[in-house]
N, C-alpha and C positions, 0 to 999 in steps of 0.2 A: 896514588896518582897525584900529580902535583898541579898544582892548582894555582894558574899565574893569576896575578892581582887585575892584569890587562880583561881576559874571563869576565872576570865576577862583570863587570862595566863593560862589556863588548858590546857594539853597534847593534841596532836590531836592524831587518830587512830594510825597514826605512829612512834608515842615515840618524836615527836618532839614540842616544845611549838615556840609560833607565834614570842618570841623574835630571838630564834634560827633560826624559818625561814627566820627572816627578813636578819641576819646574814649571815645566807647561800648563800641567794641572792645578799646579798650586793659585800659577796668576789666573787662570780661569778662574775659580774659585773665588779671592778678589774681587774680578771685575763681577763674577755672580752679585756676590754681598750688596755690590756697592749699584748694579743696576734696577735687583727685584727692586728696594723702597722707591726706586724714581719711576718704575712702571707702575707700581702698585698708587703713589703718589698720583699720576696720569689718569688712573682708570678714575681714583675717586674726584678727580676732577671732570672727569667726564659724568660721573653718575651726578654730583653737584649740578651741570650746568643741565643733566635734563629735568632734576628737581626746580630749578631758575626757572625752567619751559614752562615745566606745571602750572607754576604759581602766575605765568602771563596767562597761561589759558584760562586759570580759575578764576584770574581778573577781569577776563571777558563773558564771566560769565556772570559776574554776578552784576558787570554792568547792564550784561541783555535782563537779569533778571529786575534791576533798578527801573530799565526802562521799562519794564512791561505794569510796574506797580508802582506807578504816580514820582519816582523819583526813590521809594524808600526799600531799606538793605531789608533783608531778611530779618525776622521778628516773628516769633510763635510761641504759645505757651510749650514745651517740650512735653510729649505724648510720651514719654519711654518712662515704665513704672518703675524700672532699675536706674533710673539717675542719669542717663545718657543726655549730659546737658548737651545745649545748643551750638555754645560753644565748639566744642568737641565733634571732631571730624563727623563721627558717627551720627550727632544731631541736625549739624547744615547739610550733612552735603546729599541726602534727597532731595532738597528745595532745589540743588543746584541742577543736579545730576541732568534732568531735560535740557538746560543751557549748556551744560557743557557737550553732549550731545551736539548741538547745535552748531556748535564752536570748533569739532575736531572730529576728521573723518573715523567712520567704525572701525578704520586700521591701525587708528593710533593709541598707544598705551595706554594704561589705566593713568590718566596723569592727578588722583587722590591720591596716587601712592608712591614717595620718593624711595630709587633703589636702594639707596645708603641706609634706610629705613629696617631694622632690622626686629624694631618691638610690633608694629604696626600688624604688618600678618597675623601673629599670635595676640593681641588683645584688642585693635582695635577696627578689625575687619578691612585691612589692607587702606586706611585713608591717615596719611601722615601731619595732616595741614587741620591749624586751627583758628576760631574764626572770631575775631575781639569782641567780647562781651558789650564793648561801646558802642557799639553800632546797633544793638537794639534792647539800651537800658539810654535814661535823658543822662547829661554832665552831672545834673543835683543828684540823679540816684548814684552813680560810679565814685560820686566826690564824699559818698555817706559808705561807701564798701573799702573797709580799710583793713582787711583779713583777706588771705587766696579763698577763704571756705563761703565767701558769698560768690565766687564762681562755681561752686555748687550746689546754690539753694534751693532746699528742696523743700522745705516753707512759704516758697513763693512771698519771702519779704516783700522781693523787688519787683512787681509786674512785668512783661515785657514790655518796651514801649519802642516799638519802630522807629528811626532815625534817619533822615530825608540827606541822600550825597550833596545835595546845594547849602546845607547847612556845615557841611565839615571846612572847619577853618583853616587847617594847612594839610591840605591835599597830600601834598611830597615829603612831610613828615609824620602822618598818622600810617601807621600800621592798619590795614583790613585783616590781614591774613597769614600765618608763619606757621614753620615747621615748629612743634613741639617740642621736640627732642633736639640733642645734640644730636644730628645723626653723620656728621662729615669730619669731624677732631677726632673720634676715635672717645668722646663721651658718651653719656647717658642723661644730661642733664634734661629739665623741662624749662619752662616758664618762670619757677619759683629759682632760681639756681642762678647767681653771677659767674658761672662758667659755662664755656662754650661758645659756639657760634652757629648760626643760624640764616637758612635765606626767608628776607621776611615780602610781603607786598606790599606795597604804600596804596591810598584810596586813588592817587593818579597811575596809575598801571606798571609802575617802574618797581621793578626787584632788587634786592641788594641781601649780598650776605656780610652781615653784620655779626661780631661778639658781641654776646651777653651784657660787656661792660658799656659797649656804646650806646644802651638803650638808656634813656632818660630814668628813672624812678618809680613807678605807680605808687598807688595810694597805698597799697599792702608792703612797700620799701622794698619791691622788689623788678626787674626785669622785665615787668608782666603785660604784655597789650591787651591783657583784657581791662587792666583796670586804669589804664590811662588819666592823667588829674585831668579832670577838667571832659572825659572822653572825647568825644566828636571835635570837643573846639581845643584839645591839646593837641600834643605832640608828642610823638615816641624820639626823636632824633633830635637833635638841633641844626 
């Protein structure tokens, strides 16, 4: 049987021949590649800006919690016999959890837990935000902690000592409160790590996501708002 060349490429029912298909599919394809990273891009902007939400809420909260105790942040000896400093999600955010309550109706998300947040579930009981060691050790004890490992002391070198918000010298550049983790660049980093970036909260209510490299120094030569020089009367930004 003979077999014209016109055949092999004949039209199908809908005016379209197999090379034109393949065509078709191909620039779909293309335009696939090239849309998923800009969706994918979108979503994690979106999950970003409800971590940003969080961090105003938590700001409200721990201003009701300021105002109900004379002016000063949270400050407690830490009760957890496995290490669970104060710091760390898992240590503030009891003290907060009644204010935040307060702050956002029962329908609204757990906002301790940013979505980007992918270690939080598995180790640190879904609360992604941590809470600067300055705020309730004095400037002289934070200006004597020149290692990450006095933000886990479990010696109790450094007492707690509560710190009153009327005493914090630059408001719009002290850090209160920030994601841990890299959780929005597609890192893993912490505190200790000049990579990545983070949204953090300033003691005047304003959020900002910041890289790693734009935070000032601490006293341990790293990134770190817990250990801020100078704490309460420094600055994490310029």
């Amino acid at each position: 049987m003979k077999i014209n060349n016109f055949n092999i490429f004949q039209k199908f029912k809908n005016g379209l021949t197999l090379i034109e298909l393949l065509m078709i599919i191909g620039i779909m394809l293309i335009f696939a590649s090239l849309i998923l990273p800009v969706i994918k891009e979108v979503k994690e902007r979106a999950r970003q800006a409800i971590c940003m939400n969080n961090l105003k809420q938590i700001g409200f909260a721990f201003f009701m919690y300021t105002n109900d105790f004379n002016g000063y942040f949270p400050a407690y000896d830490d009760p957890f016999p496995e290490g669970y400093w104060l710091w760390m999600g898992r240590g503030w955010r009891n003290l907060l959890i009644p204010y935040i309550k307060k702050s956002i109706s029962s329908k609204e998300p757990n906002i301790l837990y940013c979505p980007s947040d992918k270690t939080a579930p598995k180790k640190w009981e879904s609360t992604s935000y941590g809470y600067s060691l300055s705020f309730y050790h004095s400037p002289e004890q934070i200006n004597q902690m020149k290692d990450p490992s006095y933000t886990y002391d479990k010696n109790k070198i450094f007492p707690t000592i509560g710190q009153k918000i009327s005493k914090v010298r630059y408001p719009s550049k002290k850090i209160l409160v920030g994601e841990w983790l890299d959780n929005h660049t597609g890192g893993n980093y912490g505190w200790w790590s000049w990579q990545g970036s983070r949204n953090y909260l300033f003691v005047d209510g304003h959020v900002e996501f910041l890289k790693a490299k734009n935070i000032l120094p601490a006293n341990d030569g790293y990134p770190d708002i817990n250990l801020t020089k100078d704490g309460i009367l420094g600055k994490d930004v310029e």
